[in-house]
mmCIF file of the N, C-alpha and C atoms, coordinates in Angstrom:
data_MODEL
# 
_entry.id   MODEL 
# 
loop_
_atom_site.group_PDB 
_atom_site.id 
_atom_site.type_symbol 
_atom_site.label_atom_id 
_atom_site.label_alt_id 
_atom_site.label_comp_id 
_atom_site.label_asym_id 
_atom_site.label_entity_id 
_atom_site.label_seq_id 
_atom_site.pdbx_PDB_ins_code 
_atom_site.Cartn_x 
_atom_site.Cartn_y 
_atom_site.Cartn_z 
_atom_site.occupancy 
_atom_site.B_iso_or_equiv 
_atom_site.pdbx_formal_charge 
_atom_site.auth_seq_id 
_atom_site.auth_comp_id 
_atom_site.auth_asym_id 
_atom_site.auth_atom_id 
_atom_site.pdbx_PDB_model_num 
ATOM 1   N N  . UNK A 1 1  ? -27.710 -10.632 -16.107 1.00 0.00 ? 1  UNK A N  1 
ATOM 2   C CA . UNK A 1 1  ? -27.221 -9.573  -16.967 1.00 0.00 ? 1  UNK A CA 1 
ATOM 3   C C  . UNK A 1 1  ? -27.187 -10.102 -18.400 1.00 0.00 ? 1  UNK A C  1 
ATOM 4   N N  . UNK A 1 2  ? -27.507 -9.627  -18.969 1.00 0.00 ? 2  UNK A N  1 
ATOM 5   C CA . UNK A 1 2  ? -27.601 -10.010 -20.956 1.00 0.00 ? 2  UNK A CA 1 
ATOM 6   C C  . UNK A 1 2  ? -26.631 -8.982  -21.386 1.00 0.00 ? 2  UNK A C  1 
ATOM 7   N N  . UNK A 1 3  ? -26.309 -9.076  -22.469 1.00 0.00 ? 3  UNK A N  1 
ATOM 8   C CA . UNK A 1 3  ? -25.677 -8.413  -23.301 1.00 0.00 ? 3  UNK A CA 1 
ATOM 9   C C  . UNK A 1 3  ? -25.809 -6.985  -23.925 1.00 0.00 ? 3  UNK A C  1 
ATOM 10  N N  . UNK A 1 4  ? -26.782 -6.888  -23.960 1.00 0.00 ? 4  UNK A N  1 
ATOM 11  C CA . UNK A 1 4  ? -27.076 -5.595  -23.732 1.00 0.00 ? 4  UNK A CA 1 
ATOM 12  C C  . UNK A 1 4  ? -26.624 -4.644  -22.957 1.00 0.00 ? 4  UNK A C  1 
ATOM 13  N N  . UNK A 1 5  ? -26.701 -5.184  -21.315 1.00 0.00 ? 5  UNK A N  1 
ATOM 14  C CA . UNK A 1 5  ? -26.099 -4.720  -19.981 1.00 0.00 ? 5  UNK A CA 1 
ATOM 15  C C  . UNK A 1 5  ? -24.754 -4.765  -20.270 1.00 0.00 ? 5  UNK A C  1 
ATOM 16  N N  . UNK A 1 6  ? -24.406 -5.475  -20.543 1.00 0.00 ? 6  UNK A N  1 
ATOM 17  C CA . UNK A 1 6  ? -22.385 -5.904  -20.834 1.00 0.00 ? 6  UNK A CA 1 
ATOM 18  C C  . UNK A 1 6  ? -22.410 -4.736  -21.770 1.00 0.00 ? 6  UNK A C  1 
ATOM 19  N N  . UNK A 1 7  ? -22.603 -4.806  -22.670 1.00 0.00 ? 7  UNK A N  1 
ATOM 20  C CA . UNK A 1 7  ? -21.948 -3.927  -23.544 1.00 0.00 ? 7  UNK A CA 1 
ATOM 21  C C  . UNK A 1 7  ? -22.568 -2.422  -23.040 1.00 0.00 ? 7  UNK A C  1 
ATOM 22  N N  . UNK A 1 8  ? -23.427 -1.842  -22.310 1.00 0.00 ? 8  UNK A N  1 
ATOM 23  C CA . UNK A 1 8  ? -23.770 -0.940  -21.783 1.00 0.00 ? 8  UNK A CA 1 
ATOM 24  C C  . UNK A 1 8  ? -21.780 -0.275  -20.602 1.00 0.00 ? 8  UNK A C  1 
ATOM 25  N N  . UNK A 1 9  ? -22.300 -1.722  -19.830 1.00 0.00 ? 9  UNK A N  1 
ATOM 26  C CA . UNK A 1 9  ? -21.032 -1.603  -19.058 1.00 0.00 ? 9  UNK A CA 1 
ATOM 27  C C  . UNK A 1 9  ? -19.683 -1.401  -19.554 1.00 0.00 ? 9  UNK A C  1 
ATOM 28  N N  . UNK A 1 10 ? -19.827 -1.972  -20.509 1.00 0.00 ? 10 UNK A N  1 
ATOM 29  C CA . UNK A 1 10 ? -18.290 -2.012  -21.500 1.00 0.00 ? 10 UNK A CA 1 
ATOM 30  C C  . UNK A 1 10 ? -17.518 -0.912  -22.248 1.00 0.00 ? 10 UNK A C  1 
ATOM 31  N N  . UNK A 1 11 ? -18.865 0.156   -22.244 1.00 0.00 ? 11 UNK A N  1 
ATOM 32  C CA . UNK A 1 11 ? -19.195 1.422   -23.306 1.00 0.00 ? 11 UNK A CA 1 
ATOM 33  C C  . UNK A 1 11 ? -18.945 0.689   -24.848 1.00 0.00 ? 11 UNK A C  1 
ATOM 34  N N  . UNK A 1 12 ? -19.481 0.054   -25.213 1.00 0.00 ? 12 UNK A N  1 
ATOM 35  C CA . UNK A 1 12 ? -19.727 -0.487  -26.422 1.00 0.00 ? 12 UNK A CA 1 
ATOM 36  C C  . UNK A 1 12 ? -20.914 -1.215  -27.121 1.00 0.00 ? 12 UNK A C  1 
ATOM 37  N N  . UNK A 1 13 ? -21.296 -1.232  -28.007 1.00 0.00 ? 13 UNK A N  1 
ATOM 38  C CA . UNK A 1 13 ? -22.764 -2.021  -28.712 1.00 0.00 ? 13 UNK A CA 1 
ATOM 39  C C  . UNK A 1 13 ? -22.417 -2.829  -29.173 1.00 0.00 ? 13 UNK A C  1 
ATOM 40  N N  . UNK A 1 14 ? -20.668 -3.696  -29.309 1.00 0.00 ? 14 UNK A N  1 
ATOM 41  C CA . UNK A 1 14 ? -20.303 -4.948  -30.100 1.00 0.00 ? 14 UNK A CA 1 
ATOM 42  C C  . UNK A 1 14 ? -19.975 -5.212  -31.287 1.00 0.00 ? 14 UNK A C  1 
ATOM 43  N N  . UNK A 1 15 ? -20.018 -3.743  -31.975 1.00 0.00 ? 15 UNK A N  1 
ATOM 44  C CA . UNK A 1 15 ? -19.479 -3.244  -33.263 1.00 0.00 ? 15 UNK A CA 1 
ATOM 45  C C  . UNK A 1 15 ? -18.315 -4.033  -33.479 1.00 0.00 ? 15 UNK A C  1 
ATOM 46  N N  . UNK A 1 16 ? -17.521 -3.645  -32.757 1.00 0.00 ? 16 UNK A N  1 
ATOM 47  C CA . UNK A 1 16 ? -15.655 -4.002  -33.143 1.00 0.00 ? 16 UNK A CA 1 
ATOM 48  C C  . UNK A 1 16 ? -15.495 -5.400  -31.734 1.00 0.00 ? 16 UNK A C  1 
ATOM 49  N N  . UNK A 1 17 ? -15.364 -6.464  -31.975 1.00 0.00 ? 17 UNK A N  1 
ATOM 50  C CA . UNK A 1 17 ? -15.018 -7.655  -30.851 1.00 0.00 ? 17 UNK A CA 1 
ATOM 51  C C  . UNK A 1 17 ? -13.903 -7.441  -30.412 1.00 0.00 ? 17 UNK A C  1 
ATOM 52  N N  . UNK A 1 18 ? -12.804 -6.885  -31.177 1.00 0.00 ? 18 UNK A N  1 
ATOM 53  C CA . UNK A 1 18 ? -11.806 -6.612  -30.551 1.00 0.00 ? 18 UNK A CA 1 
ATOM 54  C C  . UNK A 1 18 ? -11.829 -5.422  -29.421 1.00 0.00 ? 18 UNK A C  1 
ATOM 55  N N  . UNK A 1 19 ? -12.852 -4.390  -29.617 1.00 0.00 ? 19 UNK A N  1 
ATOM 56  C CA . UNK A 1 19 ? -12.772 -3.036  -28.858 1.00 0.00 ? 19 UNK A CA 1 
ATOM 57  C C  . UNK A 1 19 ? -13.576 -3.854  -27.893 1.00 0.00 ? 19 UNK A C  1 
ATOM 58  N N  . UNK A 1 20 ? -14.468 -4.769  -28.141 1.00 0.00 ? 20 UNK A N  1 
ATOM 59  C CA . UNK A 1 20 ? -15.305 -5.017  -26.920 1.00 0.00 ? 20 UNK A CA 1 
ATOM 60  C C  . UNK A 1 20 ? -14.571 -6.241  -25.750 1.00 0.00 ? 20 UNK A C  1 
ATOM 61  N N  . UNK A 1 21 ? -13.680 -6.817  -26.857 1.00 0.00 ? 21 UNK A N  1 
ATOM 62  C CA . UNK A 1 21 ? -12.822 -8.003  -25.345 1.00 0.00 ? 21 UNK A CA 1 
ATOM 63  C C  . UNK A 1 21 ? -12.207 -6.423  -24.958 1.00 0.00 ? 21 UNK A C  1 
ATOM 64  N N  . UNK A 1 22 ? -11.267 -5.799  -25.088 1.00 0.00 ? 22 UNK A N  1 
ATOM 65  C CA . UNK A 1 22 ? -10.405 -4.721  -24.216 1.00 0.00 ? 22 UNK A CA 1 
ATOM 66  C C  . UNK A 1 22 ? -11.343 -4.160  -23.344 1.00 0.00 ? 22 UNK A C  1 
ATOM 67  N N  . UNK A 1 23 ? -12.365 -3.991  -23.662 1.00 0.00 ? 23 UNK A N  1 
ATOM 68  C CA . UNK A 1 23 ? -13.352 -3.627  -22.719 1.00 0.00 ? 23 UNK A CA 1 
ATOM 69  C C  . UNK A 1 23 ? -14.019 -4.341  -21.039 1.00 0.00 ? 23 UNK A C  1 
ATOM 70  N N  . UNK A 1 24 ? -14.050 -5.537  -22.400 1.00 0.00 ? 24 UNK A N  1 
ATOM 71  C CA . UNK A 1 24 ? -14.684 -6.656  -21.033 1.00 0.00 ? 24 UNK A CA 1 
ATOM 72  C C  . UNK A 1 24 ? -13.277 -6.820  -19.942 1.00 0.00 ? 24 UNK A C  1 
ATOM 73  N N  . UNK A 1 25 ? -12.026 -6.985  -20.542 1.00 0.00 ? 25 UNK A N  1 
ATOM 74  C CA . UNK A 1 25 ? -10.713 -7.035  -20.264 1.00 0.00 ? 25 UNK A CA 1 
ATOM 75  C C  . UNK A 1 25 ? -10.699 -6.262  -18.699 1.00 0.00 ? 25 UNK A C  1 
ATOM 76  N N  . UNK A 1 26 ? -10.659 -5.141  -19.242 1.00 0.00 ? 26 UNK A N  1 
ATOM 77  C CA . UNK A 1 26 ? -10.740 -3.991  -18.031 1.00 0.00 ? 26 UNK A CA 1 
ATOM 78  C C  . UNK A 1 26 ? -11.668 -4.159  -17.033 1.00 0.00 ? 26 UNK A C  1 
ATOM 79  N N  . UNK A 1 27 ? -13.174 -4.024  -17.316 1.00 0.00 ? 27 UNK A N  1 
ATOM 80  C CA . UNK A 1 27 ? -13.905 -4.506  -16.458 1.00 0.00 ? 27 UNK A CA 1 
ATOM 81  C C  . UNK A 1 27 ? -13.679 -5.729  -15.649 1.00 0.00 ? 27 UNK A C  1 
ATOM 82  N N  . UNK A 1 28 ? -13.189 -6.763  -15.840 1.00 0.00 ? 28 UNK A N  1 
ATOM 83  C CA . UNK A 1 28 ? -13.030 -7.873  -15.599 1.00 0.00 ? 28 UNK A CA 1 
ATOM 84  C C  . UNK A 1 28 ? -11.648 -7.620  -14.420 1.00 0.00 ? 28 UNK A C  1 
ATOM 85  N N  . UNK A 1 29 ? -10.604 -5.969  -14.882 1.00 0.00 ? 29 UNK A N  1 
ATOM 86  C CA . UNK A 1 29 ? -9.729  -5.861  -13.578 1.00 0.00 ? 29 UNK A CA 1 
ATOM 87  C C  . UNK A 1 29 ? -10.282 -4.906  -12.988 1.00 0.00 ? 29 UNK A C  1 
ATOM 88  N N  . UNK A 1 30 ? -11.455 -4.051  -13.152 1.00 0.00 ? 30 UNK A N  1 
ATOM 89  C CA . UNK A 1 30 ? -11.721 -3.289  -12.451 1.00 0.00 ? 30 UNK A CA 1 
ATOM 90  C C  . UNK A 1 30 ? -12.605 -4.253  -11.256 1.00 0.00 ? 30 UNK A C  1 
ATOM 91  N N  . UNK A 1 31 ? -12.961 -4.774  -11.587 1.00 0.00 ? 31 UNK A N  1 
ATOM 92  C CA . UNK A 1 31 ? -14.024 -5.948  -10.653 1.00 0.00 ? 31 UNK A CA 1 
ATOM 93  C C  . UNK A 1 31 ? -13.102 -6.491  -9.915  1.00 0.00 ? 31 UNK A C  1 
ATOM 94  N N  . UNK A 1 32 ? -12.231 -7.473  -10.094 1.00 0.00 ? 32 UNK A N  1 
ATOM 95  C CA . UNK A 1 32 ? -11.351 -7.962  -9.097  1.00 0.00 ? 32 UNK A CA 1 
ATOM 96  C C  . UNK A 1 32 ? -10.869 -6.681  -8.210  1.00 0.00 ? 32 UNK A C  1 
ATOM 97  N N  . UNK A 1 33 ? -10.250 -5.639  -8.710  1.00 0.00 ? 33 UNK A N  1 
ATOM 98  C CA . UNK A 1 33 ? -9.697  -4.691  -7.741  1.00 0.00 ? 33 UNK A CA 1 
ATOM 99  C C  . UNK A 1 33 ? -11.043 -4.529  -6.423  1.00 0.00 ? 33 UNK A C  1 
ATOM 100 N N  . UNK A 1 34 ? -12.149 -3.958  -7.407  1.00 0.00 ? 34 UNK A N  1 
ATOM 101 C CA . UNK A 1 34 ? -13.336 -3.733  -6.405  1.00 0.00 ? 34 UNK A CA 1 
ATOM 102 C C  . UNK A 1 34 ? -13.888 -4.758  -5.215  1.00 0.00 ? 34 UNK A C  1 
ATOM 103 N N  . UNK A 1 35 ? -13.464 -6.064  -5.527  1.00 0.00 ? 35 UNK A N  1 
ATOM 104 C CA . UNK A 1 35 ? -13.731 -6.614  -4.705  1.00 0.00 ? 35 UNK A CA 1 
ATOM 105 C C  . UNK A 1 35 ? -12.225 -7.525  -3.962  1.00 0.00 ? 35 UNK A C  1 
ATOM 106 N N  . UNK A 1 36 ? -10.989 -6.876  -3.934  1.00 0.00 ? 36 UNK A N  1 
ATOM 107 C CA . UNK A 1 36 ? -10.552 -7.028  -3.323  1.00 0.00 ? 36 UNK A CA 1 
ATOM 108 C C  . UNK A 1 36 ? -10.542 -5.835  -2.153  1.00 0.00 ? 36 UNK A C  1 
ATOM 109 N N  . UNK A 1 37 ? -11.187 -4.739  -2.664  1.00 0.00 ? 37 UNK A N  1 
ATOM 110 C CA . UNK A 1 37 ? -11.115 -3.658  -1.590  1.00 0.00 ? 37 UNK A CA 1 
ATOM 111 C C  . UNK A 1 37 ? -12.413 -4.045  -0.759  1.00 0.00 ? 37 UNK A C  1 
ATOM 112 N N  . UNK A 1 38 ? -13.595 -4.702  -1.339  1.00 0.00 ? 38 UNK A N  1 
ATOM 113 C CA . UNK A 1 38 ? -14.865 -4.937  -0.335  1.00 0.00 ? 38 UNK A CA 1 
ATOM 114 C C  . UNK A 1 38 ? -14.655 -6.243  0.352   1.00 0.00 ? 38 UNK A C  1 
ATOM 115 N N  . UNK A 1 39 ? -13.662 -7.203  -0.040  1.00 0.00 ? 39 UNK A N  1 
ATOM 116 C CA . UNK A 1 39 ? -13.279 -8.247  1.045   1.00 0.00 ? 39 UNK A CA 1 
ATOM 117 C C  . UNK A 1 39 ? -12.597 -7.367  2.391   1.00 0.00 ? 39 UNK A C  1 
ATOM 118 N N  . UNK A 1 40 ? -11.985 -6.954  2.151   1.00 0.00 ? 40 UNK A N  1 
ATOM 119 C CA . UNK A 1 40 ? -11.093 -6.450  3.101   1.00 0.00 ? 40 UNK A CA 1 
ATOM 120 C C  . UNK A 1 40 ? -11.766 -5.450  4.090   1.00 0.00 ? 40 UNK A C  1 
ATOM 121 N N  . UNK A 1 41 ? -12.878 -4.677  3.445   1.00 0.00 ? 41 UNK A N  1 
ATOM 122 C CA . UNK A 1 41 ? -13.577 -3.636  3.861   1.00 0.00 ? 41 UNK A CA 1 
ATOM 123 C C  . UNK A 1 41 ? -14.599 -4.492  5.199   1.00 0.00 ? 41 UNK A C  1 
ATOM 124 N N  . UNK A 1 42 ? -14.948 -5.561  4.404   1.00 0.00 ? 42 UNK A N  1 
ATOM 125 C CA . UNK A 1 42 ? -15.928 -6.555  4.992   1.00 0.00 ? 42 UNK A CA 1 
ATOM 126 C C  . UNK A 1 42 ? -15.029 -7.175  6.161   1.00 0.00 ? 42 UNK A C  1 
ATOM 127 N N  . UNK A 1 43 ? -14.042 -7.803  6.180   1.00 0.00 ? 43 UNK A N  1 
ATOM 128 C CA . UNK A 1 43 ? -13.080 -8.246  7.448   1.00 0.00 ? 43 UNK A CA 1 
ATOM 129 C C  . UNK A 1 43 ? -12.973 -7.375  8.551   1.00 0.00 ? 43 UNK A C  1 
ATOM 130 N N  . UNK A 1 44 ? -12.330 -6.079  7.803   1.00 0.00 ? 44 UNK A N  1 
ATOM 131 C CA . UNK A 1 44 ? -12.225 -5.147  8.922   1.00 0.00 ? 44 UNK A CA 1 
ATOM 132 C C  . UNK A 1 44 ? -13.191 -4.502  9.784   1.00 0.00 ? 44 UNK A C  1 
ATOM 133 N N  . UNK A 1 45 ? -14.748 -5.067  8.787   1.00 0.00 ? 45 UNK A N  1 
ATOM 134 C CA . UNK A 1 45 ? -15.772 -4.398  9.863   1.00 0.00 ? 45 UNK A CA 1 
ATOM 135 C C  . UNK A 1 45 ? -16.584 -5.948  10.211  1.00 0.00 ? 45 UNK A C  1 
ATOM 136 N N  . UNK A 1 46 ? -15.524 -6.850  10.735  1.00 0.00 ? 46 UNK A N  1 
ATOM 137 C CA . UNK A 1 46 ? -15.940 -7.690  11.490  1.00 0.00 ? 46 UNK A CA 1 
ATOM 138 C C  . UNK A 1 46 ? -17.084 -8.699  10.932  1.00 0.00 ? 46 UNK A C  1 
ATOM 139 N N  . UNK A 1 47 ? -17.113 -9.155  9.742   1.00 0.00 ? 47 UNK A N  1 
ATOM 140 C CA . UNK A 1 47 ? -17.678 -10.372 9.238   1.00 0.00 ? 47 UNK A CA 1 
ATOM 141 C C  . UNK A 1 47 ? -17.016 -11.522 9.144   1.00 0.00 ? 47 UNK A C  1 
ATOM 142 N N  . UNK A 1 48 ? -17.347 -12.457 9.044   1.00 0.00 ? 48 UNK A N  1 
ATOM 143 C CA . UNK A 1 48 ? -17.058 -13.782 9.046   1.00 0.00 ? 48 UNK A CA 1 
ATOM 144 C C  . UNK A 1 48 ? -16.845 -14.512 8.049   1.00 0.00 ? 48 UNK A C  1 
ATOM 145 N N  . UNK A 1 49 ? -16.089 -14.846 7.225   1.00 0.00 ? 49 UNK A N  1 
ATOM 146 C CA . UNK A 1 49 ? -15.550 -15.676 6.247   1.00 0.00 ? 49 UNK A CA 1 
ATOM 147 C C  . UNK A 1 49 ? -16.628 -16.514 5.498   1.00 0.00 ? 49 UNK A C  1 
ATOM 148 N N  . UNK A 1 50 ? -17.109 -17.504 6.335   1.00 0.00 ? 50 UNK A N  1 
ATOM 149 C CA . UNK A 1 50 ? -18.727 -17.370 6.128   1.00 0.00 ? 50 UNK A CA 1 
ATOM 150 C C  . UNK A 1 50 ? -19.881 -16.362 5.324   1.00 0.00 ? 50 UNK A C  1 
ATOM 151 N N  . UNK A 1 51 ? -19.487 -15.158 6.054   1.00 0.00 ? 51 UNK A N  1 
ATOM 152 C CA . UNK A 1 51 ? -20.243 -14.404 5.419   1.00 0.00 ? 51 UNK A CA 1 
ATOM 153 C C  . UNK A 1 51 ? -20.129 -14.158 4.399   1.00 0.00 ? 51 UNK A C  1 
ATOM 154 N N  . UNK A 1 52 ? -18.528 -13.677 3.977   1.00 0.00 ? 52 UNK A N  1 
ATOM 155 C CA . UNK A 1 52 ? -18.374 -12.889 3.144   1.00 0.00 ? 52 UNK A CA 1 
ATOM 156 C C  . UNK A 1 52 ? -18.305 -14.122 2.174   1.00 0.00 ? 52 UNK A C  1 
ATOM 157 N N  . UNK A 1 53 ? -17.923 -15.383 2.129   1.00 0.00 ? 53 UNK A N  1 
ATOM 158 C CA . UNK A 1 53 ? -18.244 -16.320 0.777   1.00 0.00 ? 53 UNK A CA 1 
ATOM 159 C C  . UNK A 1 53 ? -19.803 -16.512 0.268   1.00 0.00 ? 53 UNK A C  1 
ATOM 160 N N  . UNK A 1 54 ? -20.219 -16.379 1.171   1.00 0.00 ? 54 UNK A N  1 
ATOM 161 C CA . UNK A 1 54 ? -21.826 -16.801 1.206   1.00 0.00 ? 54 UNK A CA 1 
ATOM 162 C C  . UNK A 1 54 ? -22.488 -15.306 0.109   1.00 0.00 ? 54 UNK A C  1 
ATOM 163 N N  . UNK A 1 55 ? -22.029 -14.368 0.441   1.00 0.00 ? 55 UNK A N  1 
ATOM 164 C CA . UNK A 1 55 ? -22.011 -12.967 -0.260  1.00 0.00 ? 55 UNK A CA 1 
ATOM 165 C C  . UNK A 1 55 ? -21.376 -13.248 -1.876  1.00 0.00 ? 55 UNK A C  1 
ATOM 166 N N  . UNK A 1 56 ? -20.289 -13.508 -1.707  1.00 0.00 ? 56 UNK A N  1 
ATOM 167 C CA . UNK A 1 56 ? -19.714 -13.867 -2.993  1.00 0.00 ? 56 UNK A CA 1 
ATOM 168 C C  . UNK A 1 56 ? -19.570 -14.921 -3.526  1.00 0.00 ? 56 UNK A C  1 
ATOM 169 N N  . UNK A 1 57 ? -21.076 -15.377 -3.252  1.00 0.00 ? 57 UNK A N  1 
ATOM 170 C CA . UNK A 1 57 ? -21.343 -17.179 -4.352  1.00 0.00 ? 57 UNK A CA 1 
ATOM 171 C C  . UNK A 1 57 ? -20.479 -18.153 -3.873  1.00 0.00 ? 57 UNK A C  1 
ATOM 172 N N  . UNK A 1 58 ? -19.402 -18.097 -3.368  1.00 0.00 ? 58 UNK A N  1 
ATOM 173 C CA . UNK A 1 58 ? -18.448 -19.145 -3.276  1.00 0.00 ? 58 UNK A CA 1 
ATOM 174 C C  . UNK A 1 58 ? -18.152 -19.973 -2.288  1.00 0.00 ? 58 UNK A C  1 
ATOM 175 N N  . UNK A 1 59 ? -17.320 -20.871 -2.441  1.00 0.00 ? 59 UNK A N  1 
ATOM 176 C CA . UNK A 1 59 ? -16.649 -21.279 -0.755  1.00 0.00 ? 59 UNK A CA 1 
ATOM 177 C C  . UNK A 1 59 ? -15.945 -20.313 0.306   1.00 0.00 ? 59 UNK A C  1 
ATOM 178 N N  . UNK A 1 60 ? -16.038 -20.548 1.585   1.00 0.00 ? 60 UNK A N  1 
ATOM 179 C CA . UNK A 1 60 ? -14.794 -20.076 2.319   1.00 0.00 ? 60 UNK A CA 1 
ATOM 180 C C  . UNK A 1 60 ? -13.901 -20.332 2.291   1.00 0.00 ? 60 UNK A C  1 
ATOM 181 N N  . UNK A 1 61 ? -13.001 -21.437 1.217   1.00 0.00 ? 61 UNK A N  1 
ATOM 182 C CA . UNK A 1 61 ? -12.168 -22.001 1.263   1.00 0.00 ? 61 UNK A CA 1 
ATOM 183 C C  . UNK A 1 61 ? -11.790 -21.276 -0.362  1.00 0.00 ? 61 UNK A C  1 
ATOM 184 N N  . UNK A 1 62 ? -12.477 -20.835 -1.125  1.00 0.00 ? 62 UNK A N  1 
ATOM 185 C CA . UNK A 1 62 ? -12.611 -19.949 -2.373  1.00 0.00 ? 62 UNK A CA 1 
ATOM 186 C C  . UNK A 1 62 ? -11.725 -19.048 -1.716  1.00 0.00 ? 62 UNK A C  1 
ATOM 187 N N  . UNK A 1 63 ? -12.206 -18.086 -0.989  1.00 0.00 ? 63 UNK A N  1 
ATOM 188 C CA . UNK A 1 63 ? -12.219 -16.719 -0.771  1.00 0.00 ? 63 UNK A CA 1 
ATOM 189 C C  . UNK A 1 63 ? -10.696 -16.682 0.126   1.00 0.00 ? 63 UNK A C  1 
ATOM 190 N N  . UNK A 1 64 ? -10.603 -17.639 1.178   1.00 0.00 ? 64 UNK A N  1 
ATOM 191 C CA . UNK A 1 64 ? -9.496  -17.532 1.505   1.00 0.00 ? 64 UNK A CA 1 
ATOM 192 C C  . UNK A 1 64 ? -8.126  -17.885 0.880   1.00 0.00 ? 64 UNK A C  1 
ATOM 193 N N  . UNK A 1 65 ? -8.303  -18.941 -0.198  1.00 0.00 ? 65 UNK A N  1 
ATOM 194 C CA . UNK A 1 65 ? -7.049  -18.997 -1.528  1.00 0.00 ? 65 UNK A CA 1 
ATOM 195 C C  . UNK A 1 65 ? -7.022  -17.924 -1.888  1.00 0.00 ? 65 UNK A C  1 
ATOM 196 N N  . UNK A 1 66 ? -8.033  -17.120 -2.466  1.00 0.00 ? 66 UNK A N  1 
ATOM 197 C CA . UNK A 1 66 ? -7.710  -15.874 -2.928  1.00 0.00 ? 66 UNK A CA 1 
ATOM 198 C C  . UNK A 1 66 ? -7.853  -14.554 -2.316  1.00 0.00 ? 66 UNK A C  1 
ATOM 199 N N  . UNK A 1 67 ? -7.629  -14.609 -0.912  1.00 0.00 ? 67 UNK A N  1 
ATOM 200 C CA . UNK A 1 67 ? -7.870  -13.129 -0.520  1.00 0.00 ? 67 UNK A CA 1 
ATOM 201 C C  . UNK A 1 67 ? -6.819  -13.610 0.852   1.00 0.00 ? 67 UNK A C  1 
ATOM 202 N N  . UNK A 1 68 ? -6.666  -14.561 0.923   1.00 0.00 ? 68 UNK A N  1 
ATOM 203 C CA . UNK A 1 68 ? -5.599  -15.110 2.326   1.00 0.00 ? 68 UNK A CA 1 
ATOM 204 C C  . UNK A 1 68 ? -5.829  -14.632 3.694   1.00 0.00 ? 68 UNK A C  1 
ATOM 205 N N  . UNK A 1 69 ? -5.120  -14.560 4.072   1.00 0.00 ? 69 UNK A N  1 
ATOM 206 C CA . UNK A 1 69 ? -4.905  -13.975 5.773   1.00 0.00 ? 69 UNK A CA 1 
ATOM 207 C C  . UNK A 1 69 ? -5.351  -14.681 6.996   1.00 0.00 ? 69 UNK A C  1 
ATOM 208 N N  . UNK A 1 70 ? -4.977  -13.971 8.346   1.00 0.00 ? 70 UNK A N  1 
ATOM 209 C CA . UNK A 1 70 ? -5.715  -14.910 9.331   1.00 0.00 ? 70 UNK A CA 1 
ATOM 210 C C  . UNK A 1 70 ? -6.580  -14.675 9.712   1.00 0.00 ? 70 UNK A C  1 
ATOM 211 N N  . UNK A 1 71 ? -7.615  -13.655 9.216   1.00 0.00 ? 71 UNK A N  1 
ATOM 212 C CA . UNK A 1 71 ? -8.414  -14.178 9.759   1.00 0.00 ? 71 UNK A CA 1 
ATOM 213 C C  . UNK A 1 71 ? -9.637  -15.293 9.075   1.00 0.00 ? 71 UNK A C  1 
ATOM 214 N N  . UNK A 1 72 ? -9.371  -15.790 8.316   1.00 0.00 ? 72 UNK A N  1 
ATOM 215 C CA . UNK A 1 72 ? -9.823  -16.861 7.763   1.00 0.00 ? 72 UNK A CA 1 
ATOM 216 C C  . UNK A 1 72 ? -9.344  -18.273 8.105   1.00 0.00 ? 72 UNK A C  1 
ATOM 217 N N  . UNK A 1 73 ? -8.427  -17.911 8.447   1.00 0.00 ? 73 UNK A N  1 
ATOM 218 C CA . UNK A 1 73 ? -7.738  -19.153 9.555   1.00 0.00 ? 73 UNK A CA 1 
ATOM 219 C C  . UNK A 1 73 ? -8.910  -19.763 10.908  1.00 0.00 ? 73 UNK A C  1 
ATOM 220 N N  . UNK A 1 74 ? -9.333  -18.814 11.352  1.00 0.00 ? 74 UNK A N  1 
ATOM 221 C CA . UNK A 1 74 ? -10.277 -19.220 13.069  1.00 0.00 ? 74 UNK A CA 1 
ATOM 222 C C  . UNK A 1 74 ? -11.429 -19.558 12.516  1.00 0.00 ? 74 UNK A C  1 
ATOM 223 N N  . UNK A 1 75 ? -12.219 -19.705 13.764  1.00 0.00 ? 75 UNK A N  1 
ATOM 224 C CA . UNK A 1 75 ? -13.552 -20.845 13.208  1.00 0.00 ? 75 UNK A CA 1 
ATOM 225 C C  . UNK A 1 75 ? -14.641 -19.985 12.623  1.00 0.00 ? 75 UNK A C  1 
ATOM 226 N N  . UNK A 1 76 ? -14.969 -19.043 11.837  1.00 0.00 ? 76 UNK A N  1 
ATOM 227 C CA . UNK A 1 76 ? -15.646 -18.191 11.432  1.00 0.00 ? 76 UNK A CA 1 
ATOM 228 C C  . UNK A 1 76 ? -16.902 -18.553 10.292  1.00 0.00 ? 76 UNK A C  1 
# 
């Protein structure tokens, strides 16, 4: 994604830095929200911790600091 795209996403062209951090700001909680609802979405329809880090760049050991629970606990 370049900047272009960001500020597309942001609804801004980078005019004002201040209008564009409040922007990125938001996006930045709209994203966490969104993907705390697609972790969860992803558990409940039976993926594997594994999976779902492997999906989201990270460790399983990432995903379960920040998204917790048990079932990240079993051998998955």
């Amino acid at each position: 994604m370049d900047m272009v795209d960001l500020a597309r996403l942001i609804g801004t062209r980078g005019d004002d830095p201040l209008e564009a951090l409040r922007a990125l700001h938001q996006l930045r909680l709209e994203l966490a929200r969104a993907e705390v609802v697609l972790v969860h979405r992803a558990r409940t329809s039976g993926l594997t911790g594994v999976q779902i880090a492997e999906a989201l760049g990270v460790s399983k050991q990432a995903v379960h600091k920040k998204h917790g629970g048990r079932r990240f606990d079993g051998a998955s």
